[in-house]
C-alpha positions in Angstrom: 102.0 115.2 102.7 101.4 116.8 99.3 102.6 114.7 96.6 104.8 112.4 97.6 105.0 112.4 101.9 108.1 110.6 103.8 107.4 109.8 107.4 110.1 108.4 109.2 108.9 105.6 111.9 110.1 103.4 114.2 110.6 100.4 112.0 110.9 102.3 108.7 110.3 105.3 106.2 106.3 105.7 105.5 105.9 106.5 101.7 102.4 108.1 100.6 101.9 109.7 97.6 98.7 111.8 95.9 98.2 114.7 98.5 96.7 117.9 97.6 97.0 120.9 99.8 94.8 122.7 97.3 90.9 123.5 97.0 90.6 120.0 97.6 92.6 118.9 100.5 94.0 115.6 100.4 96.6 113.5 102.8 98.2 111.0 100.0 97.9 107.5 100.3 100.3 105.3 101.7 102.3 103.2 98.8 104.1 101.4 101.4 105.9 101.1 104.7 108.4 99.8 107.1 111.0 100.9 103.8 115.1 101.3 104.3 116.5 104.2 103.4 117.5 103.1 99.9 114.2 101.7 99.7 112.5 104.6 100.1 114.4 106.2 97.5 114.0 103.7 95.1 110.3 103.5 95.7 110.3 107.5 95.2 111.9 107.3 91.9 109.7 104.2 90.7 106.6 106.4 91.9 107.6 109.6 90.0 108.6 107.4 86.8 105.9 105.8 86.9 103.7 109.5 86.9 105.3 110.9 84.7 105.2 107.8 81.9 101.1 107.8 83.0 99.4 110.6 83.8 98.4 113.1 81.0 100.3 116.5 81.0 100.2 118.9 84.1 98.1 116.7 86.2 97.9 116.9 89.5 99.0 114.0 91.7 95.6 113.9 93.8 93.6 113.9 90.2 96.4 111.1 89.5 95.2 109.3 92.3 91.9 109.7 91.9 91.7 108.3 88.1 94.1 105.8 88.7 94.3 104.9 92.2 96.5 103.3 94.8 95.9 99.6 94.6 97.3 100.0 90.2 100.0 102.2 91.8 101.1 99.9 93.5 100.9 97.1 90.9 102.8 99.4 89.1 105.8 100.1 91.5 105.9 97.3 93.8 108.0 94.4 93.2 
């Protein structure tokens, strides 16, 4: 649940991102649900690109999260 978090459920993958297992712990918060498996990946890879391209150097998900958080995410890497 740090980070990125991939729960497999009944209907789906559960994708949360954001987590912090840290001084300040954190569960991440859910991006989406009810994903395929190639959705989930994608999703993965559109999260991290999108992290990478957006938050400033070495910063932590959660802190990502936290300045940003999930509803622009989500803008961001939903289609």
């Amino acid at each position: 649940m740090r980070d990125i978090g991939l729960i497999a459920e009944k209907n789906g993958w559960r994708l949360s991102f954001g987590g912090n297992a840290a001084s300040k712990p954190k569960v991440g918060e859910l991006v989406a649900d009810r994903l395929s498996d190639d959705e989930a990946v994608e999703l993965i890879r559109k999260t991290l690109n999108y992290y990478l391209k957006t938050a400033k150097y070495n910063t932590r998900s959660a802190r990502f999260m936290e300045r940003f958080g999930i509803d622009e995410l989500r803008k961001n890497v939903l289609e």
